[in-house]
N, C-alpha and C positions, 0 to 999 in steps of 0.2 A: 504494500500500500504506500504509494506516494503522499506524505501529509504536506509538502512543500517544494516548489520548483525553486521559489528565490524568498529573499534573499541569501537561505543558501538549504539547496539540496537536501530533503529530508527522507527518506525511505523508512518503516516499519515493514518487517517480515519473520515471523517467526517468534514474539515478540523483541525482537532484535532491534534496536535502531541505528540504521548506520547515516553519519552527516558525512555528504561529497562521499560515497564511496568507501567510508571509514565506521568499522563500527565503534560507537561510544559504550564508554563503561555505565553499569545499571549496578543499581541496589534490587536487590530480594526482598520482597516482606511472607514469610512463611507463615503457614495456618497454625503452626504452635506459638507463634510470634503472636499471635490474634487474642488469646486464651484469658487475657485479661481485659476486654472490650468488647467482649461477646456475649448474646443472652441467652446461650447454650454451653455449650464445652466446645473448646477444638484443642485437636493433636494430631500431629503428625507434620510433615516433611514437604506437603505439598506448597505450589509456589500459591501467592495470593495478588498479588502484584508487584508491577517494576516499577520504578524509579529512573529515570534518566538526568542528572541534573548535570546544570553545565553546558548546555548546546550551545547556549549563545548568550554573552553581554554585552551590555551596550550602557556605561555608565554608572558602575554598581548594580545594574537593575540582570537579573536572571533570569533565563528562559529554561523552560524545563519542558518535558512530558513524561507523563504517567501514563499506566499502562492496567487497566483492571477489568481480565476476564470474565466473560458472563463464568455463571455457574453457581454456586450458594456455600453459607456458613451454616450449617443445617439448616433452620425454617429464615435464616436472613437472605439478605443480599445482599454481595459482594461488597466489600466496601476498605474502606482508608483504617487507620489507628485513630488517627483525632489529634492535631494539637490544638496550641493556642501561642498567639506571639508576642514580645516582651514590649512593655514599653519603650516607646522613643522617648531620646532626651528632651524632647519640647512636649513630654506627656503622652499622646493616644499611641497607642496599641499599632504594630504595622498592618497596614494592610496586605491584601494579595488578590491576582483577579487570575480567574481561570477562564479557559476555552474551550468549549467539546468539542472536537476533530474526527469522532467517529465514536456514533451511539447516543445512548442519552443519560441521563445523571440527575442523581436527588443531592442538592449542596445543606446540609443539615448545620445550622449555624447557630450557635448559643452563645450569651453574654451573661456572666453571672453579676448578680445585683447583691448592693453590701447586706444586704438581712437574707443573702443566699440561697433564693431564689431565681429560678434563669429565666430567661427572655430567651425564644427560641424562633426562629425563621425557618421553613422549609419550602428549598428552593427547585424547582422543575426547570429542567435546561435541555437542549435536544440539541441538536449538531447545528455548529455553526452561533450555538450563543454563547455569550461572555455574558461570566458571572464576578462580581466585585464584592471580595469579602470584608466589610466595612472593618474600620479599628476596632479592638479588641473583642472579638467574634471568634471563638474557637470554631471549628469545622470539620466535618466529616464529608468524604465524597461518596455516597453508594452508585453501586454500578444497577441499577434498577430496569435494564432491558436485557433484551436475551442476542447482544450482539455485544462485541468488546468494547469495552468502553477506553476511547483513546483523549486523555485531553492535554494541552498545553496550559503551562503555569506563569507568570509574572513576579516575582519577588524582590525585595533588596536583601542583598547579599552579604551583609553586614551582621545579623543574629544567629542566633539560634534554637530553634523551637522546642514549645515546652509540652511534654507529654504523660507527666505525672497528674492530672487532673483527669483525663479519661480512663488513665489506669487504675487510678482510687476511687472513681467512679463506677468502672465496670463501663465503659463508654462513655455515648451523646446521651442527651436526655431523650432519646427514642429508638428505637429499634426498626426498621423499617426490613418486613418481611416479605419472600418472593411470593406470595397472594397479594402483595400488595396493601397490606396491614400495617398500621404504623404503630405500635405498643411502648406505653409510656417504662423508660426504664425508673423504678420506685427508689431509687439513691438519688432524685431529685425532685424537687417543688417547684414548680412551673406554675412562674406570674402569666405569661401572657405568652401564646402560638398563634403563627400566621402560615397561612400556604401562600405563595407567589411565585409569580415568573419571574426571570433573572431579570427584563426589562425594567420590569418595576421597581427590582430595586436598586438597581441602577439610577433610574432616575429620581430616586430620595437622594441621589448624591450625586446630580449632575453630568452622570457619566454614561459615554456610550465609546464603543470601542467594535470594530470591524475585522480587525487582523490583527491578534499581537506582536507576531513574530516582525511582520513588516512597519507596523508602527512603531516597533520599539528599534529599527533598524534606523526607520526613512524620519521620526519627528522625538526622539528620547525625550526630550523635556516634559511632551504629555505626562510621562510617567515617573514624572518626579518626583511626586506626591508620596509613593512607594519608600523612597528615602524619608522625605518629611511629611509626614502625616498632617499634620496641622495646612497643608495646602488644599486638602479634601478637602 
């Protein structure tokens, strides 16, 4: 699968990615890697998804893709670990905007509130939309169709994310099953859930976006924001 002709040659095959010709190195996430963010058990050896980071930057800012097989985590669907990202020195939280490149995706995003309670978003995305994960929004991506789900990421390249909250949690504050079930996980109290499309909420913050790879090539500044949060 071709995900990109320019600005520079991208191929997916096997899930392999190779840029110009060259494959790039990938991270693993295994299903016993899973076992503490799941609302069944898993073990064992099999792969859950890749990781590609690193294809391309353009100003501190990262370009990634991920890689998340259909297929299930007993009654769920496929899905990420979950972080959450640290504060910026001028305060809010980094952001990060994803891109579905092939299949479609549930962006599961929660912000914990001081009396420890979440605010939770779940967001529907299908190929070809960008999704913008506002500041301090932890998130989950499930793969929720029965085709691979391929997407591109956006980041600054300056932190490093934090993953002890979904693991002490036992995940996101939902579970989101291949019936299509979405079940509340009870290690949290939920102020307030929304269902939306990524456009929408995009547009609580101003933003639309058509191509990341080429706009973070052809106009970097757009996405400077990534670096300083506070320009959102």
């Amino acid at each position: 699968m071709i995900l990109y002709e320019t600005p520079i040659k991208i191929e997916l095959i096997d899930n392999l990615i190779f840029v110009n010709g060259t494959q790039h190195p990938r991270d693993v996430r295994k299903l016993a890697q899973m076992k503490d963010v799941v609302m069944g058990n898993a073990s064992g050896n099999e792969d859950q998804y890749y990781m590609f980071r690193d294809i391309y930057k353009n100003n501190k800012i990262r370009f990634d893709i991920t890689v998340i097989p259909a297929g299930n985590i007993g009654d769920e669907c496929p899905k990420t670990y979950g972080h959450y990202h640290p504060k910026s020195p001028g305060g809010p939280g980094y952001p990060e905007i994803y891109q579905v490149l092939n299949g479609s995706a549930i962006y599961l995003l929660q912000k914990m509130n001081s009396n420890e309670t979440a605010d939770v978003m779940i967001v529907d995305a299908k190929k070809g939309d960008v999704v913008l994960i506002p500041p301090d929004y932890g998130h989950v991506t499930i793969n929720n169709g029965e085709e691979d789900l391929v997407m591109a990421n956006l980041v600054y390249d300056g932190f490093s994310s934090s993953y002890g909250d979904f693991k002490s949690n036992r995940g996101a504050a939902y579970y989101y099953l291949k019936s299509h079930e979405i079940v509340q996980n009870t290690n949290y109290i939920i102020n307030k859930n929304e269902r939306i499309i990524s456009k929408d909420l995009n547009s609580r913050y101003d933003f639309g976006a058509k191509d990341l790879l080429e706009e973070l090539h052809s106009d970097p500044k757009k996405y400077e924001f990534l670096e300083k949060p506070g320009l959102l």
